[in-house]
C-alpha positions, 0 to 999 in steps of 0.5 A, spaced: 513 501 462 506 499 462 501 494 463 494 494 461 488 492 466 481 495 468 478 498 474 472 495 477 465 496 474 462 503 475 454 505 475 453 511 471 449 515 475 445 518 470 444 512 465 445 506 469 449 503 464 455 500 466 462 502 464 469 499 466 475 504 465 480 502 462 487 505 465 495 503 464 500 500 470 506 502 471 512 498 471 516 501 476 513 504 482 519 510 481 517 513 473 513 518 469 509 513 468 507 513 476 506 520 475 501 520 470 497 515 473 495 518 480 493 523 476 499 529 474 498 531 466 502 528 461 507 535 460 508 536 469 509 529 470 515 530 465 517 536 468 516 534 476 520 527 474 526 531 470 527 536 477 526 529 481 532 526 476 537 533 479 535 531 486 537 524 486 543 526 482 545 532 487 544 531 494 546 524 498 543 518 497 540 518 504 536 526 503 534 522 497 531 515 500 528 521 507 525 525 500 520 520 498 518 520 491 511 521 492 511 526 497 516 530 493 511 529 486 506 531 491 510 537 493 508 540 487 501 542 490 500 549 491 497 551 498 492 556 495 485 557 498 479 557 492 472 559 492 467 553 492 465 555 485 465 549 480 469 553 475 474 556 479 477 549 482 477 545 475 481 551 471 486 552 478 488 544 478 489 545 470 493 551 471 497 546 477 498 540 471 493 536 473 491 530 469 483 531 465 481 524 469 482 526 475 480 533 474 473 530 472 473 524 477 474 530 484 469 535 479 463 529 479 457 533 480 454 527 482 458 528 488 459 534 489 455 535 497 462 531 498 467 535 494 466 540 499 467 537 504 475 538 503 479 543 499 481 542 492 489 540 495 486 535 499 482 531 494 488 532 489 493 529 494 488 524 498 486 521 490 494 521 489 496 518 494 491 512 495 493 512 486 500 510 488 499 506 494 494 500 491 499 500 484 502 494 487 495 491 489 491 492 482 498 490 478 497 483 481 489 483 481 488 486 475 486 479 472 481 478 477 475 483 477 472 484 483 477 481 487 483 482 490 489 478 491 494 477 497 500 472 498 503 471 503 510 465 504 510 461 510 513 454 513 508 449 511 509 446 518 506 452 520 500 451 516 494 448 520 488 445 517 480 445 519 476 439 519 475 438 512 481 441 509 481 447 509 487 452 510 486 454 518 486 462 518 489 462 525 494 458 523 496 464 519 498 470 525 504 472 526 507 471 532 511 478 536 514 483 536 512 485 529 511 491 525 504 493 528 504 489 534 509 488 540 506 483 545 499 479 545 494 481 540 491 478 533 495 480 527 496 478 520 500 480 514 500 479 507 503 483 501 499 485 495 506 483 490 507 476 488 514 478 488 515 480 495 511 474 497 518 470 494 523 473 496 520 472 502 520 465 501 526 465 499 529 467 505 526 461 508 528 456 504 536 459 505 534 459 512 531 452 513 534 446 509 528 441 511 522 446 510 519 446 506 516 454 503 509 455 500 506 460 497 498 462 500 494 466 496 488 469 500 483 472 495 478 477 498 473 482 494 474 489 493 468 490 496 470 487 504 476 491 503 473 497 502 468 497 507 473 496 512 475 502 510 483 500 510 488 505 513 493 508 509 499 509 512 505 512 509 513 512 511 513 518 515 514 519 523 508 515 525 509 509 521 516 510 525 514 511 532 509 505 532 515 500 528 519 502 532 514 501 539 512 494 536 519 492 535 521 493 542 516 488 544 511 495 547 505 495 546 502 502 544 500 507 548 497 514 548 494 517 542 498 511 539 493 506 541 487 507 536 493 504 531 489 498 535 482 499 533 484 499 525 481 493 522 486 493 516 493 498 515 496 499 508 504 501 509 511 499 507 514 493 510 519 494 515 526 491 515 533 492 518 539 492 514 544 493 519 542 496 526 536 492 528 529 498 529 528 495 537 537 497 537 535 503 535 536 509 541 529 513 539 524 512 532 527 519 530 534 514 527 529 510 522 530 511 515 528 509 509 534 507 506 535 503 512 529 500 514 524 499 509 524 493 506 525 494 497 525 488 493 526 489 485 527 497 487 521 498 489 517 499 495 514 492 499 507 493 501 503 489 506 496 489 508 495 487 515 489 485 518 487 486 525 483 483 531 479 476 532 473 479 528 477 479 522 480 472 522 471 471 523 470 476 516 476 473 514 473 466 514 466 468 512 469 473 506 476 470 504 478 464 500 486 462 502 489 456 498 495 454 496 499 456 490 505 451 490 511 449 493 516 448 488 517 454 485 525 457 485 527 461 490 527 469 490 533 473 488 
């Protein structure tokens, strides 16, 4: 199913007029209708979701978990090398099943010195895999133009306050070892879905009788976000390696200390279920099914901000506030 919302205000290039497109939210992250929203075509949409209905039902629920649903709609981009001509990249996306709004998006002339940059595959997989990244985030800040929300559930002892009563940005970093910091650093994590945020509360009402859980709500504008610019990162081996890094209580090292210099990671929550990560022998043992955190069967995002500089943006840019302290606890 689907929920309607509407994208953030677009400039028409040639007329100046300003336009709002409207598009649909699907309701479960693992759908046809996902499909179709990160760009496939009505009739593939159905047909990937049909081969993905044999795949779940034929192989282990582990091969399954290990072939994540967006890397297998992916999967149906062909490796083909095109001509630079307009013409021969529009009818060969038609021919992969390609939706007319993505098609018309990747084709913009207005763009086209940046289209070139890339190939045709690239485009389609790079749009698609953002698409189904921020689905979590516009499903939960679609009724705020122009701004994005994030929650985060915390202690309320642990929530500090400035001089004239403001929420404390540094009051909000998360100790370590954590997903993406093993040892000393500056780290926040917030989660675009209200849903996350109160199973996460939830958590800590079971664990502390006396605390009381409160939900924060940090609201930021769509433009900070994006002239970070964020850093998507999706479940694979380097979200492994520096899960498993950080978990340890190591700090990154090697090529895996660029990971440091990011202001902004967009990438699946991490959680144990059985042997915790920093238990595991190497990264290589971490899977999906195991250590990835799902809440209502969908996929947990969090957003995580990195570095001193950010609390500073984060003040100047954000507004932190309460959003209540009494609601029921997750499921």
């Amino acid at each position: 199913m689907f929920s309607e919302a509407s994208s953030l205000s677009e400039n028409s290039v040639d007329s100046g007029v300003s336009l709002v497109r409207s598009f649909v939210i699907p309701e479960f992250m693992e759908s046809v209708e996902t499909l179709e929203y990160i760009g496939w075509g009505e009739e593939k949409a159905t047909d990937i979701w049909a081969r993905w209905e044999i795949v779940k039902q034929t192989e282990s629920n582990e091969i399954t978990f290990q072939q994540r649903f967006l890397e297998y709609a992916l999967s149906a981009i062909p490796d083909l090398k095109l001509e630079d001509r307009q013409e021969d990249w529009d009818a060969e996306m038609l021919n992969w099943g390609v939706g007319d709004e993505l098609r018309a998006a990747i084709m913009d002339e207005a763009y086209t010195n940046i289209r070139l940059t890339e190939s045709a595959q690239y485009w389609v997989k790079d749009t698609m895999e953002i698409r189904y990244l921020i689905i979590p985030q516009v499903a939960t800040s679609s009724t705020i133009p122009g701004r994005l929300i994030l929650y985060k559930a915390i202690a309320k002892d642990r929530v500090g306050q400035g001089p004239t009563g403001e929420i404390s940005i540094e009051s909000l970093v998360s100790g370590t070892p954590s997903d993406f910091r093993g040892v000393g650093g500056t780290t926040l994590y917030f989660t675009p879905n209200l849903e996350v945020a109160e199973h996460c509360r939830g958590y800590i009402r079971r664990r502390y009788n006396a605390a009381a859980p409160v939900m924060l709500e940090l609201s930021v504008p769509n433009s900070f976000i994006e002239a970070l610019p964020p850093y998507f990162l999706r479940f694979g081996d380097l979200w492994k390696e520096i899960v498993y890094t950080s978990r340890r209580g190591l700090l990154l090292r090697g090529d895996l200390k660029r990971i440091y210099q990011l202001p902004l990671i967009i990438a699946p929550i991490a959680c144990s279920q059985n042997r915790t990560i920093s238990s595991l022998d190497d990264y290589h043992q971490i899977s999906s099914a195991r250590h990835v955190l799902y809440v209502e069967d969908s996929e947990a995002i969090q957003y995580v901000f990195q570095g001193d500089t950010m609390l500073y943006s984060l003040e100047e840019h954000g507004e932190a506030r309460l959003v209540s302290e009494t609601s029921g606890s997750a499921s």
